[in-house]
C-alpha positions in Angstrom: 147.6 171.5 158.6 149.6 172.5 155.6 147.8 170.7 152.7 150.1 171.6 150.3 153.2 170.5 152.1 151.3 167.5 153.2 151.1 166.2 149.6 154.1 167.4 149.0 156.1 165.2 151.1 153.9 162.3 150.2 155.0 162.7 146.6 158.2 163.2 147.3 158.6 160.1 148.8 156.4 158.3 146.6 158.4 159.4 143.9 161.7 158.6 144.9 161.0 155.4 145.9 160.3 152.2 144.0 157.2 151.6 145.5 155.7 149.0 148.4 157.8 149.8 151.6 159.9 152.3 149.7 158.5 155.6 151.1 158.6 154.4 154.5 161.8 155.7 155.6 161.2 159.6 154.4 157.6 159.3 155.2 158.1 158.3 158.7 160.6 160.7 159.4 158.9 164.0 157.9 155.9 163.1 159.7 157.7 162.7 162.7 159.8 165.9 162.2 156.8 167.6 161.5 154.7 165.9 164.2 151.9 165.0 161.9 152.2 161.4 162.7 153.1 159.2 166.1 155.3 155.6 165.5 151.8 154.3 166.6 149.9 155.6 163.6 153.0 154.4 161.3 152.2 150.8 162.6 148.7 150.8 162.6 148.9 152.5 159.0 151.4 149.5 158.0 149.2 146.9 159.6 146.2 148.1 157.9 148.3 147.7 154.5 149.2 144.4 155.4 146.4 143.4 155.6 144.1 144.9 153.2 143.6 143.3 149.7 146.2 145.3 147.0 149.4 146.6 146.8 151.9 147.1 149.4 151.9 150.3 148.7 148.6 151.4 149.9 149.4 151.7 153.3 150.8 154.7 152.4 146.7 155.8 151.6 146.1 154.6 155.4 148.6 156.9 157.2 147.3 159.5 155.2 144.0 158.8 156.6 144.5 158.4 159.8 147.2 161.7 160.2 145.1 163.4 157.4 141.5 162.3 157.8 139.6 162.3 154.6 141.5 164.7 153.2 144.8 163.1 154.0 143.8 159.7 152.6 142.6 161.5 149.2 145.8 163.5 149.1 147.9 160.3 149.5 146.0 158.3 147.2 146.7 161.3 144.6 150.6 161.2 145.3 150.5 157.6 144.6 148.8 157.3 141.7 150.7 160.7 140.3 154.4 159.0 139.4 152.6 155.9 137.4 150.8 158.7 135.1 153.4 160.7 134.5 155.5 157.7 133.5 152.5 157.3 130.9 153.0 160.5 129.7 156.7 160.7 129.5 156.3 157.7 127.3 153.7 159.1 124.8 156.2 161.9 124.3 159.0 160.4 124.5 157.9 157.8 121.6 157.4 161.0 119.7 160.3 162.4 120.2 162.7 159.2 120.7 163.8 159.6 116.4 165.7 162.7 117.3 169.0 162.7 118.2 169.3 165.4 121.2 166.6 162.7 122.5 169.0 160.3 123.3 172.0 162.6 124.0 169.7 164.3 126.7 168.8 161.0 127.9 172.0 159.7 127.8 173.3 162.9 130.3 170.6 161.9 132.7 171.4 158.6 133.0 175.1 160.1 133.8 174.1 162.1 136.3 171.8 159.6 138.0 174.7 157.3 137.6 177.2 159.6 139.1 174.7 160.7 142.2 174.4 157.2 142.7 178.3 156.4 142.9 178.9 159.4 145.1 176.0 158.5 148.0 177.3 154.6 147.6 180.8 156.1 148.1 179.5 158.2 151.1 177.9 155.4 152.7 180.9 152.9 152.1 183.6 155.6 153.3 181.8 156.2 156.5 182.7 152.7 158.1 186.3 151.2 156.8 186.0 149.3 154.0 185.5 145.7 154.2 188.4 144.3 151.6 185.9 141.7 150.7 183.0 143.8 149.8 185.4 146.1 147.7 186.3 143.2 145.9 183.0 142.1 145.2 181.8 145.6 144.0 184.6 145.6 141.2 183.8 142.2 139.9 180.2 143.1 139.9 180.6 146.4 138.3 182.9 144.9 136.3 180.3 141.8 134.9 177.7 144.6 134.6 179.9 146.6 132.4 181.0 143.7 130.2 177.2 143.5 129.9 177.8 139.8 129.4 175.7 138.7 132.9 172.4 139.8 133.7 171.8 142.1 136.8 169.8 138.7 138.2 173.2 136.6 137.7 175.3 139.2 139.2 172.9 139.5 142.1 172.9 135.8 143.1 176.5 135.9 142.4 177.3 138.7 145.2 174.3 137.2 147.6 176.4 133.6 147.4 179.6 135.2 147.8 178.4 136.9 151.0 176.9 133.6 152.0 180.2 131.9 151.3 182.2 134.7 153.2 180.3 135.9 156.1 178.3 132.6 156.8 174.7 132.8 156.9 
């Protein structure tokens, strides 16, 4: 086994996911691409996370065990821990560096391009099915509350969960 692209592929999805169940969906299907892992591991690994005292997120340490052995299970328990101390360390620096001004302009251009990525897969996503008039609708008005930053992201979420309630039934 490839240890190096083992952990790699762990972090990656660790990282690029908000945590819990996140990294389940690239997880399970580079380990099946790659043949490292069977659907039957991926439940026993999710079981075992269910229930084991913790975060949901430790199953993760579990599949890496039982695909990885010993060394799997330390590799994945580095690649979940990793993202958490970087986040530490991004904040020492950034609180050192927040009083300058190409701080926040450079900060300001990432959240730009996260921003645009994440309007271009949404519009991807949304563009491969025809649009539902209703759901467009709903998407303006939220974006639109968001903008006004007027309504929290909570109220605008119950507000879109009732609408669809209200529209599609339950």
């Amino acid at each position: 086994m490839n240890w190096l692209l083992f952990f790699v592929i762990l972090f990656k999805a660790v990282i690029l996911s908000t945590g819990g169940f996140g990294p389940l969906p690239m997880l399970h299907a580079d380990f099946i691409e790659q043949a490292w892992a069977t659907e039957k591991q991926f439940a026993e690994a999710l079981a075992i996370g269910q229930i084991a005292p913790g975060p949901n997120g430790l199953w993760v340490v579990s599949l890496g065990k039982l695909t990885g052995g010993f060394y799997g299970a330390v590799l994945a328990g580095i690649a979940l821990v990793l993202p958490p101390f970087l986040v530490l360390i991004t904040k020492h620096f950034y609180q050192k560096l927040s009083k300058y001004p190409a701080t926040n302009g450079f900060l300001a251009g990432v959240v730009l391009v996260v921003s645009s990525f994440s309007i271009l897969v949404l519009g991807d996503i949304f563009l491969q099915d025809s649009p539902d008039v209703f759901l467009v609708l709903v998407c303006l008005f939220s974006a639109a509350l968001a903008a006004s930053r007027k309504c929290s992201a909570n109220r605008i979420l119950v507000f879109s969960i009732v609408a669809g309630i209200l529209f599609y039934g339950a």
